[in-house]
C-alpha positions in Angstrom: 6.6 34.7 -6.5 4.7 31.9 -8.6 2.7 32.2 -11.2 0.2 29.7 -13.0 -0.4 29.6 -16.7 -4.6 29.3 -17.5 -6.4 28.9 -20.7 -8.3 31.6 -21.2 -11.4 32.5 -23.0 -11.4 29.2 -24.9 -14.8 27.1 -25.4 -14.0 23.5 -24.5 -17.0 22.1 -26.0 -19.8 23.5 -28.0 -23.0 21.9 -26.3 -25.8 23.4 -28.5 -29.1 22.0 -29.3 -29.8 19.9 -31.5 -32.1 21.8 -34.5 -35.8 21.0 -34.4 -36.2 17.4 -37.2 -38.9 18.3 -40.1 -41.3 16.0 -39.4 -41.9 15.0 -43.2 -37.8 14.4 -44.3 -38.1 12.0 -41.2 -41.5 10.2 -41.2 -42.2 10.6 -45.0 -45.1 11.6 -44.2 -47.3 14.1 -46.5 -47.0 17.5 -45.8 -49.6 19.9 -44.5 -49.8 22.8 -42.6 -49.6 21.7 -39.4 -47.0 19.5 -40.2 -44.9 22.3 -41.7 -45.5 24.8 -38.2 -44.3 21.7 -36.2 -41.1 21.9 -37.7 -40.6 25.9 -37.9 -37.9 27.5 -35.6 -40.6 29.6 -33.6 -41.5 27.8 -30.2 -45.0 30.2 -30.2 -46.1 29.1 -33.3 -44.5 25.5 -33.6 -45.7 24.2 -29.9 -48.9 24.8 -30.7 -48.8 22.5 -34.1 -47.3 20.0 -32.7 -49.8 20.0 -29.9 -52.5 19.3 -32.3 -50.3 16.3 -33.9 -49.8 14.8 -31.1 -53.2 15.1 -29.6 -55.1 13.8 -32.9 -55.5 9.7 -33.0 -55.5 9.8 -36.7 -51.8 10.7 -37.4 -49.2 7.4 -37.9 -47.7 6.8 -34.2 -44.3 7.3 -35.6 -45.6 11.0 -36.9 -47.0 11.6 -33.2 -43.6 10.6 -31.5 -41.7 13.2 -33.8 -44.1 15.6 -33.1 -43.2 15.0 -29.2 -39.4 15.3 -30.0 -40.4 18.5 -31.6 -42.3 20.1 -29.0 -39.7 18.8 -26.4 -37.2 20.4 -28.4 -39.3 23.7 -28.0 -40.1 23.4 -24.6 -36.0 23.0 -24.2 -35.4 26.0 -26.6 -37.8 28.2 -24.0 -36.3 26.8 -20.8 -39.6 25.0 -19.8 -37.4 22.0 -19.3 -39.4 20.4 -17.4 -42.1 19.9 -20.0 -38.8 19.4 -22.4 -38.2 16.2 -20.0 -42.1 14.4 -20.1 -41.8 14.9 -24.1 -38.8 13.2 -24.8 -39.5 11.2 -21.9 -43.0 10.2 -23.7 -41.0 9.6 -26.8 -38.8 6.9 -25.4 -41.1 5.2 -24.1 -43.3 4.1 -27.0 -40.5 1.3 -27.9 -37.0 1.6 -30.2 -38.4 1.7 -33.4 -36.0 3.7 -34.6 -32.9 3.4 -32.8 -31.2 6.5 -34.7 -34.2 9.3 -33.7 -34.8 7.1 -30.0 -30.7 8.1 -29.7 -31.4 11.8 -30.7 -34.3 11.9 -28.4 -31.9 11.2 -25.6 -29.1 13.4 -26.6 -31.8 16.1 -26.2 -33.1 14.9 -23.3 -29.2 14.8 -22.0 -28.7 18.2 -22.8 -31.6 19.1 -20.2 -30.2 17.2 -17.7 -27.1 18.8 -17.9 -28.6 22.1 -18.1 -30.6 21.0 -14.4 -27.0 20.2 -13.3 -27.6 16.5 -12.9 -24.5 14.9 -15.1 -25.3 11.7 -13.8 -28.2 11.4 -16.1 -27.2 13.5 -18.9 -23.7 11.0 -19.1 -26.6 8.1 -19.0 -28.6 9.6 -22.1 -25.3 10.5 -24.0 -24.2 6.9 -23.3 -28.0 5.1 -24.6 -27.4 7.1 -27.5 -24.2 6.2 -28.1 -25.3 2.6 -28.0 -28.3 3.2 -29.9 -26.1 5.5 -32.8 -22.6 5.3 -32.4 -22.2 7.1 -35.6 -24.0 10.2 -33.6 -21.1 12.8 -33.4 -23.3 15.5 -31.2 -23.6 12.5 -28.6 -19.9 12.0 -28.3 -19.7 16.1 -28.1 -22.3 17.2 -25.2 -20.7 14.1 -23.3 -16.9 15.2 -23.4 -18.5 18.7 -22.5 -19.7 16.9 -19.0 -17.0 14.9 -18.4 -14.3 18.0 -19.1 -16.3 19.4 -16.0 -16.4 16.2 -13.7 -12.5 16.6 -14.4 -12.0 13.3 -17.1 -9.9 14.9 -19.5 -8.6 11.2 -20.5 -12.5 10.3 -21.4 -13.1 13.4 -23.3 -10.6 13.3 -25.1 -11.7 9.8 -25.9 -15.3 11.6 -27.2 -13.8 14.3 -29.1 -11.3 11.7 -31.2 -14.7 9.7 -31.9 -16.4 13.0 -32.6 -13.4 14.0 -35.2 -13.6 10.7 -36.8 -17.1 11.1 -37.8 -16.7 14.5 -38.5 -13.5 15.7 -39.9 -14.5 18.8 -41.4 -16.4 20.1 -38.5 -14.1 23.2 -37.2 -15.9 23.5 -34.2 -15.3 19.8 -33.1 -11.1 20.7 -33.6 -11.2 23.9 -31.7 -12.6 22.2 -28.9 -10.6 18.9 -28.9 -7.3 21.4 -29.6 -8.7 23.5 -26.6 -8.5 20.3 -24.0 -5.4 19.3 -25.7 -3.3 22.7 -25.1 -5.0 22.5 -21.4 -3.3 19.5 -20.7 -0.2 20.7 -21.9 -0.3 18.4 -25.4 0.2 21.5 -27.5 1.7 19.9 -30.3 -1.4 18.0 -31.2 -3.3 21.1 -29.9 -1.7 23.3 -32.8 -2.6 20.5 -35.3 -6.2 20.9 -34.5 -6.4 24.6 -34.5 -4.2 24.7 -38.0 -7.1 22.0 -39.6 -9.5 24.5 -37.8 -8.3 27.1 -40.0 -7.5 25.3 -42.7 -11.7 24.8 -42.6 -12.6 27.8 -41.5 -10.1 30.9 -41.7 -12.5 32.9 -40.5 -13.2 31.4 -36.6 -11.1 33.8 -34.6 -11.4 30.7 -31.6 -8.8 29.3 -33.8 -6.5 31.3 -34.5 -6.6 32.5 -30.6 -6.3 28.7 -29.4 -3.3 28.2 -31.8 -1.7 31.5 -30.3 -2.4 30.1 -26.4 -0.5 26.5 -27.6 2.4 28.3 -29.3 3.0 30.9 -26.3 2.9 27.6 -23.9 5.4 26.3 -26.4 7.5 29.6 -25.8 6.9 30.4 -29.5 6.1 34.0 -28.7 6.4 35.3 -31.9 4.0 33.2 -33.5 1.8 33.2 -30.4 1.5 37.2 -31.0 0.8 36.6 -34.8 -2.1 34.5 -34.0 -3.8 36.7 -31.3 -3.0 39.7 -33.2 -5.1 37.7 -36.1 -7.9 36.4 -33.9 -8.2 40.4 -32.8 -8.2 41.4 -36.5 -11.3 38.8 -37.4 -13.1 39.9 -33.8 -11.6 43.3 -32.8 -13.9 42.5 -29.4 -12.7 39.8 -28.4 -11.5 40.7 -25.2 -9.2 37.5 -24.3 -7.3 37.5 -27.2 -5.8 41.1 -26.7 -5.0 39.9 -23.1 -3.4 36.9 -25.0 -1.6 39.3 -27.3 -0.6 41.2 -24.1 0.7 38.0 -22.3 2.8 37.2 -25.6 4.5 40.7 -25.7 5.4 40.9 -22.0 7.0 37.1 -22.5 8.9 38.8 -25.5 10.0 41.7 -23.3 7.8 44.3 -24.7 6.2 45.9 -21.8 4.8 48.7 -23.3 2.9 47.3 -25.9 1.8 44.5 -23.1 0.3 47.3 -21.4 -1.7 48.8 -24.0 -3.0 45.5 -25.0 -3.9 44.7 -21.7 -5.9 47.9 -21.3 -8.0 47.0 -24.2 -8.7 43.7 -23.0 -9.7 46.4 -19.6 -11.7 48.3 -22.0 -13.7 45.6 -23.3 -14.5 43.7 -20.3 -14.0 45.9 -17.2 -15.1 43.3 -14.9 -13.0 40.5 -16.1 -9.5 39.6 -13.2 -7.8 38.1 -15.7 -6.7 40.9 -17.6 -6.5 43.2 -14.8 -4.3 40.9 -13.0 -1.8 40.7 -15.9 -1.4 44.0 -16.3 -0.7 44.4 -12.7 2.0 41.9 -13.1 3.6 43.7 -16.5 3.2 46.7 -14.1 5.2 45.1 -11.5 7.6 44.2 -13.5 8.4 47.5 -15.0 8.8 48.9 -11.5 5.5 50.7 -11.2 4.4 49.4 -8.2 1.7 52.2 -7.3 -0.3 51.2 -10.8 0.1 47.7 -10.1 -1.7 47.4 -6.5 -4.2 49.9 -8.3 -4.5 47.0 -10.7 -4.6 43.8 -8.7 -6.8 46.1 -6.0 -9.5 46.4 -8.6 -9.1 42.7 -9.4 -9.8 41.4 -6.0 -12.5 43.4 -6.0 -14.0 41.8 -8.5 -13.0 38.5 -7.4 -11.6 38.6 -3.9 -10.7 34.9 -4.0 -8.2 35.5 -6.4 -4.6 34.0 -4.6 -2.7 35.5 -7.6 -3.6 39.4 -6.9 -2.8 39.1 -3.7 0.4 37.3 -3.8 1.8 39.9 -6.5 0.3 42.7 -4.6 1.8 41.6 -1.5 5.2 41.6 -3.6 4.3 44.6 -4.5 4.3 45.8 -1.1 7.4 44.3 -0.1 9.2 46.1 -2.7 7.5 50.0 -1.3 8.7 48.3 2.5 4.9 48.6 3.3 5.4 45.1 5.8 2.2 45.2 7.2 0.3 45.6 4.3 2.4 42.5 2.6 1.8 40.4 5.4 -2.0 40.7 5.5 -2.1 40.0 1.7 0.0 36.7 2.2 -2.2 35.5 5.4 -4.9 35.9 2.7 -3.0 33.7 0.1 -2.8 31.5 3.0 -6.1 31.6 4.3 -7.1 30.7 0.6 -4.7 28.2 -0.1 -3.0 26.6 3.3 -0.6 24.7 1.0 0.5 27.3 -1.1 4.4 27.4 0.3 5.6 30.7 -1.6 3.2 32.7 0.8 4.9 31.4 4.1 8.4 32.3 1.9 7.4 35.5 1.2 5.4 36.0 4.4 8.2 35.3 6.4 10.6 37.6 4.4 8.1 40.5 5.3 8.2 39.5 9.4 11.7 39.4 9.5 11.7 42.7 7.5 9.5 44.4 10.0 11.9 42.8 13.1 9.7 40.0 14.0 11.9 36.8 13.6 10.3 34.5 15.4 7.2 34.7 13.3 9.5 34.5 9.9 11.0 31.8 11.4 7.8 29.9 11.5 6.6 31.1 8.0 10.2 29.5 6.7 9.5 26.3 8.7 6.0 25.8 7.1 7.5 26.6 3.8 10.2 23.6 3.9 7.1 21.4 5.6 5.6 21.8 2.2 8.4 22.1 -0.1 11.5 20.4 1.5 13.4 21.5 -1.4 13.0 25.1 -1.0 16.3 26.7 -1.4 15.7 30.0 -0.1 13.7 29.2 2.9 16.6 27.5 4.3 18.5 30.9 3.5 16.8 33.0 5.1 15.9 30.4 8.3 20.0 30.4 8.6 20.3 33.8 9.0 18.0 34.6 11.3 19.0 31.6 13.4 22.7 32.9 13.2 21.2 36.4 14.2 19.7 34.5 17.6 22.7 32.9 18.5 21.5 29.5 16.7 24.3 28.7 14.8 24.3 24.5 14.7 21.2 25.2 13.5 22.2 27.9 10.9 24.8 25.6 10.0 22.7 23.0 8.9 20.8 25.1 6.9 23.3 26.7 4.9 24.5 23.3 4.7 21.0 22.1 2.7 21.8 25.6 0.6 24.6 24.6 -0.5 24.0 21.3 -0.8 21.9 22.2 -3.8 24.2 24.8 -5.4 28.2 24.5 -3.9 28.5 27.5 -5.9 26.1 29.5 -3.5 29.2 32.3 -2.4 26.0 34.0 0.0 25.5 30.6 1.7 29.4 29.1 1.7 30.2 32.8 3.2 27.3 32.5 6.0 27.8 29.2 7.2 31.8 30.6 7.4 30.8 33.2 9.4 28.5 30.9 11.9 31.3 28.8 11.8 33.6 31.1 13.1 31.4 32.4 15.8 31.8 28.6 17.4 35.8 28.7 16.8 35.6 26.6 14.2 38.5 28.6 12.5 39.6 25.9 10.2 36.3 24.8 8.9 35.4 29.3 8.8 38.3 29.9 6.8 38.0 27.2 4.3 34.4 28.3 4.2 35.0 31.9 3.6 38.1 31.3 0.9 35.6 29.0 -1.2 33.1 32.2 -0.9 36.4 34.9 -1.7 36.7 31.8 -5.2 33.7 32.7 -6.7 33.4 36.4 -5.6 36.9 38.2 -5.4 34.6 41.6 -4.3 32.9 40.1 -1.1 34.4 42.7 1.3 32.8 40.5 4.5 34.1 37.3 3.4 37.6 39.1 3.6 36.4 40.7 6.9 35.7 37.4 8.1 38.3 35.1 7.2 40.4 38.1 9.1 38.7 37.2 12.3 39.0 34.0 11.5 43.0 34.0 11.0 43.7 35.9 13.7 41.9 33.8 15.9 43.9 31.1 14.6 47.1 33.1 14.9 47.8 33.7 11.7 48.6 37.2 12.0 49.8 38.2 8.6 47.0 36.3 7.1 44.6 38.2 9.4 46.3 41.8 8.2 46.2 41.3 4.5 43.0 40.4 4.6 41.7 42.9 6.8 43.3 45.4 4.3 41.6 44.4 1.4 38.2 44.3 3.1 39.0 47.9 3.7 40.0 48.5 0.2 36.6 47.0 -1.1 34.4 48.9 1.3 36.0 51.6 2.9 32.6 52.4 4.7 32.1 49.0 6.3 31.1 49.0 10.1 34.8 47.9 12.7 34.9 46.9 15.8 
């Protein structure tokens, strides 16, 4: 089975708005009432004001443009972005007269663009503001949050060390640099970001859950626990971090505690795959099959393109001999993911489990297409071939087995036993005595090497032997 590691419930990048500029601080202009309602935090009353400023001849141009920024930023805050784009728009056209607001202006304006979903122009307003401000950390932010999602973690990363240059002390900017660190499997410069997170801010359970995430990838359960366990403690409903908590304590061996963790992380967020899935792997693990395809049922529900449920539940299936129902879980995997080699392994275990070998045959060929290394698909490709009568073939394939491990007894005593069946005796019973080396208990490696010195004529060999195969299984099948 395979299994692949996610971050989970972490926010990569906090792209918030920017908060509404008082029109006064920035113009020095005098205060008045209208003034004051253009810079409240209430889009009703505020659009209005700022309305009137704008409209009115009389005010300085520089008041006017702030007022448009304003409103824009109201507009935005309502989700009337296209009136949030002919403001700011409207703004940067009257000329840079003051590069530091114009680059404001178009991180606001990039923020809407992103929010239509075209990162095109929201990366082209984050970068004119860059070059207008490059002091402007919230520029350096809402871009690495676009570029994470085009896939340039190199680039954002690039943002986010700008970002914590101009601002050290901002927790927020660490948690989400530490997040995209720990994703990319950095997690020692991941944990340093969380620890200055805390060290800021003890109180931001993102924190202390991102530092638990790194040190689990680390294999630092123990301090992976502590963390989640303290990220629960500051947000008891914080869903991921008792899944997190769960994931450490399965790593550590404690299934039980795994479990209940898990099922709080159920509790909280019912409709969440993620945790369901991991409990139906702790489940699996334990033996309870029946309560993990309950699990990873539920889970595929939810989200029936997830390959992970349906591998594990597919394993699951192969353990109750339930073939059918294990194959048409891996096809899934395979419809999903036609490069995703462990389902044509374990595929092709369940066909020639339920007497179709020509089928597992295939499965095991597609599975060393995509991973000419794979050990165990040349296992069980021998034996079936030696089962068929194949046995050149089965030869070269226990030959790639134990190629990779000369220590394989399984392998050394198969290929012995092809070997013999093409009165090969000498090349069988060296075969079968290097098997007999490394497991003295192997009644059919005994049982074979017999056959194989008696058709060789070496009688007494052929009798001792055949004795102590009988002594080590007293059941075994003659004839």
């Amino acid at each position: 089975m395979f299994r692949r590691a996610v971050v989970q419930a972490l926010v990569l990048l906090l792209a918030a708005g920017l908060a509404a500029p008082t029109i006064a601080q920035e113009a020095g202009a005098q205060e008045n009432l209208g003034r004051e309602a253009c810079s409240l935090a209430r889009p009703d009353r505020a659009i209005p004001s700022c309305t009137r400023i704008i409209d009115d001849p009389s005010e300085p141009a520089d008041v006017r443009a702030m007022a448009l920024r304003n409103r824009g930023f109201y507009y935005q805050a309502q989700g009337d972005l296209d009136r949030a784009l002919a403001d700011y728009g409207a703004v940067l056209k009257r000329g840079p007269r003051d590069p530091r607001l114009d680059a404001k202006a178009y991180v606001n304006r990039g923020l809407v663009y992103d929010r239509m979903g075209d990162a095109a122009r929201a990366l082209a307003d984050y970068g004119q503001a860059v070059a207008l401000d490059p002091a402007l950390a919230s520029a350096y932010v809402n871009r690495a949050a676009v570029l994470i999602r085009r896939g340039e973690r190199d680039r954002a990363i690039a943002d986010l060390d700008q970002a914590v240059r101009l601002r050290p002390k901002d927790p927020a900017i660490r948690v989400s640099r530490g997040a995209l660190l720990a994703s990319g499997g950095d997690e020692d410069r991941a944990i340093a970001d969380f620890s200055v997170a805390i060290g800021l801010n003890p109180t931001d359970a993102a924190a202390w859950q991102g530092r638990g995430f790194a040190y689990r990838a680390k294999g630092d359960n123990a301090r992976a626990a502590a963390d989640a366990a303290e990220a629960i403690r500051l947000d008891p409903a914080l869903a991921s971090a008792h899944q997190d908590l769960g994931l450490s304590l399965r790593a550590a061996g404690d299934a039980a505690r795994a479990i209940a963790e898990f099922g709080k992380a159920i509790a909280l967020d019912p409709h969440g795959p993620e945790a369901l899935t991991a409990r139906g792997d702790a489940y699996l693990a334990a033996g309870d099959r029946d309560r993990a395809i309950a699990d990873y049922s539920q889970a595929i529900g939810i989200d029936p393109g997830r390959a992970g449920a349906y591998v594990n539940r597919g394993a699951a299936y192969l353990g109750q001999a339930r073939w059918d129902l294990a194959i048409a879980d891996f096809t899934t995997v395979i419809t999903l993911d036609p490069a995703q080699f462990a389902a044509y392994l374990d595929r092709g275990e369940a066909r020639a489990a339920s007497h179709d070998p020509d089928g597992a045959i295939a499965d095991f060929d597609q599975a060393i297409r995509l991973r000419p290394d794979l050990t165990e698909a040349y296992r069980h490709r021998a034996f079936l071939l030696q089962a068929k009568g194949e046995t050149l073939a089965a030869i070269a394939d226990y030959g790639q087995v134990i190629a990779r491990d000369p220590k394989d007894a399984e392998a050394l005593r198969g290929r012995g036993f092809a070997e013999l069946a093409r009165h090969d005796n000498a090349a069988a019973i060296a075969d079968l005595t290097a098997a007999i080396a490394l497991n003295p208990q192997d009644a059919l490696a005994y049982r074979f090497r017999s056959l194989a010195y008696a058709a060789a004529h070496d009688l007494k060999r052929a009798m001792s032997d055949d004795e102590t195969s009988l002594r080590l299984d007293p059941k075994q099948p003659r004839g």
